[in-house]
Structure formats: C-alpha cells, structure tokens
Legacy VTK file of the C-alpha trace (Angstrom):
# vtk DataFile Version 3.0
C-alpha trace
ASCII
DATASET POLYDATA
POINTS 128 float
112.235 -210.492 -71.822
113.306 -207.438 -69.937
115.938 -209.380 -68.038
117.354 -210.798 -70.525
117.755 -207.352 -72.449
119.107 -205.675 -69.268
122.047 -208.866 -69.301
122.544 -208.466 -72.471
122.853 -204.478 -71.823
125.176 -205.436 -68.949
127.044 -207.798 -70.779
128.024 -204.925 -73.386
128.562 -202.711 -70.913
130.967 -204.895 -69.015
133.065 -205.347 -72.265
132.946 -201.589 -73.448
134.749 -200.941 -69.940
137.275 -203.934 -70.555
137.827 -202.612 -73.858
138.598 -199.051 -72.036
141.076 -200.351 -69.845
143.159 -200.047 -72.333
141.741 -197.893 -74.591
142.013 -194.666 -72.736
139.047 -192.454 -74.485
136.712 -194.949 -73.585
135.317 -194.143 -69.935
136.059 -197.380 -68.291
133.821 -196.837 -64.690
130.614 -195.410 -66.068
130.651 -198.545 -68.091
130.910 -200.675 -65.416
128.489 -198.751 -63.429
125.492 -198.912 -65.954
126.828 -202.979 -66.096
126.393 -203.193 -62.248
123.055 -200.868 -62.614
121.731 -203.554 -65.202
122.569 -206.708 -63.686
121.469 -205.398 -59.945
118.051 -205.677 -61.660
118.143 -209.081 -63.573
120.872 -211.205 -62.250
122.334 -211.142 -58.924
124.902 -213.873 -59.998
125.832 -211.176 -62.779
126.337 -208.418 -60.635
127.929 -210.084 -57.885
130.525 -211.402 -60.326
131.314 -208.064 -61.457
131.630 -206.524 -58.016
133.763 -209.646 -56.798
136.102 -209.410 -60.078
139.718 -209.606 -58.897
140.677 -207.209 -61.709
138.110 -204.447 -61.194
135.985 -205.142 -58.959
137.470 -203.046 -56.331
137.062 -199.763 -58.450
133.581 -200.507 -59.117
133.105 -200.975 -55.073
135.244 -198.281 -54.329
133.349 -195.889 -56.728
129.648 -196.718 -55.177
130.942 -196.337 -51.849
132.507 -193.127 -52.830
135.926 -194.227 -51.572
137.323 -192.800 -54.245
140.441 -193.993 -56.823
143.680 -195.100 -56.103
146.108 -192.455 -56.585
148.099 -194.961 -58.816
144.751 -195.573 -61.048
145.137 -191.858 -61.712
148.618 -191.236 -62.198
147.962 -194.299 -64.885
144.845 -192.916 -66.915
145.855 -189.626 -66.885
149.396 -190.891 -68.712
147.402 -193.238 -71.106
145.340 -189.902 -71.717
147.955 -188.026 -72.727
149.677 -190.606 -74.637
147.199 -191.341 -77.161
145.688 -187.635 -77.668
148.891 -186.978 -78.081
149.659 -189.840 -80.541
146.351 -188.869 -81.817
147.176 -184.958 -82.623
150.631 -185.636 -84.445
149.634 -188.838 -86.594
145.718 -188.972 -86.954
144.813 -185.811 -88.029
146.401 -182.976 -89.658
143.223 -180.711 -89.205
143.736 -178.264 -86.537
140.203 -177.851 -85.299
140.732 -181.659 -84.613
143.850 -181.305 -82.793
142.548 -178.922 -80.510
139.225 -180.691 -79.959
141.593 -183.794 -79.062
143.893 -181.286 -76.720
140.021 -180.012 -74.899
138.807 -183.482 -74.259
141.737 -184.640 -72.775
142.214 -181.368 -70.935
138.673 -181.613 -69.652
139.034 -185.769 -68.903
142.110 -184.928 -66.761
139.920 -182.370 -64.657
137.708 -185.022 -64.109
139.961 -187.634 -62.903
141.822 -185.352 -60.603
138.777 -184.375 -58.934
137.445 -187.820 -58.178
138.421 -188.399 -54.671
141.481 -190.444 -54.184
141.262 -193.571 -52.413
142.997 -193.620 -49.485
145.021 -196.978 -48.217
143.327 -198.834 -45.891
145.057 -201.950 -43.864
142.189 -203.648 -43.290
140.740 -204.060 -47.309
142.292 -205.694 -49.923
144.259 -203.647 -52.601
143.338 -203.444 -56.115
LINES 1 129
128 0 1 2 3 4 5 6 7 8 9 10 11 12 13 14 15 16 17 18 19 20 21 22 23 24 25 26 27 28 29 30 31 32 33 34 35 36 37 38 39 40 41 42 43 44 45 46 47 48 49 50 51 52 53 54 55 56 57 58 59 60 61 62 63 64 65 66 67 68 69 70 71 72 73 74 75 76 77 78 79 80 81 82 83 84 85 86 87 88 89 90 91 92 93 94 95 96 97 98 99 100 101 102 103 104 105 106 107 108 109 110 111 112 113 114 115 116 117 118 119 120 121 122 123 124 125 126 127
C-alpha cells in the first residue's frame, strides 16, 4: 500500500513540475525532486524514467549531482518570472499590499535562481 501511495505521490509530483514549466510560480525542480525521492523508494522503472526523460531529465541529474543549471535555464525562468508577476501586478490585482507581495516573491525567486550554481558545458555529456 505504501508503494503505491508513494507512485501515486510521485506521479503528482511529476505533473505539478510539468505544469511549472510553464507556469513560472510553480517551482518546477523541487517537484521533480520529491517525484525522484518517491519513486527511488517504490519503483525503479518510475524513477529511472524520470531521470532518463529527454525533456528534463538532465536538470533533475544535473541538480543531484550539484552540477548546477544551465545558464540559458536561468536567463529563461527568471524572464517567465518577471513576465507574469508583472502581468500579475498590473491586471490581477489592484490591491497594493498584493502588488508588492507579488514584486517580493519574485524578487526573492530571482535570488534563488541566480545563486544556484550554473552548469557549466561539458563536451563529453549530452545537452539539455
């Protein structure tokens, strides 16, 4: 029974992150972390799958092996950040407090991605 909760867990974890792809509030990685985290304990064929993915499985490999994220990853989020808080600000909300809660998350979400080690270009591995 546990198993089959922690693939179900996965398997809602896995989509939460594809849904953050393009959603850019949603954290995408720590999704697919706690996906890898469930199925490493209940299906191998699960978590290999993930890892092996040719659309982000490199960025969940990267990440564990702390090789960091491609600077073009970055240069993406950060600009899908800023585009819907932005977006957000003008047309959600006219409440101020909002606004500026919107302007401190993605403020504090851009810290965060600029301090995650870049990934630097290696020859030898397959690009993401």
């Amino acid at each position: 029974m546990v198993r089959g909760l922690l693939i179900i867990a996965g398997t809602i974890s896995t989509g939460l992150g594809i849904i953050g792809i393009f959603l850019p509030l949603l954290p995408t990685t720590p999704f697919f972390l706690l996906a890898a985290a469930c199925y490493a304990r209940s299906s191998l064929r699960f978590y290999n799958w993930l890892l092996n993915n040719k659309f982000f499985g490199c960025y969940v490999k990267n990440y564990l092996e702390r090789k960091g994220v491609p600077l073009k990853v970055k240069i993406i989020s950060v600009s899908l950040l800023w585009i819907t808080i932005s977006l957000s600000a003008l047309f959600a909300t006219e409440n101020i407090f909002v606004r500026i809660i919107l302007i401190i998350i993605a403020l504090s979400v851009t810290v965060h991605i600029i301090i995650i080690r870049t990934a630097k270009k290696d020859t030898n591995e397959e690009e993401c």
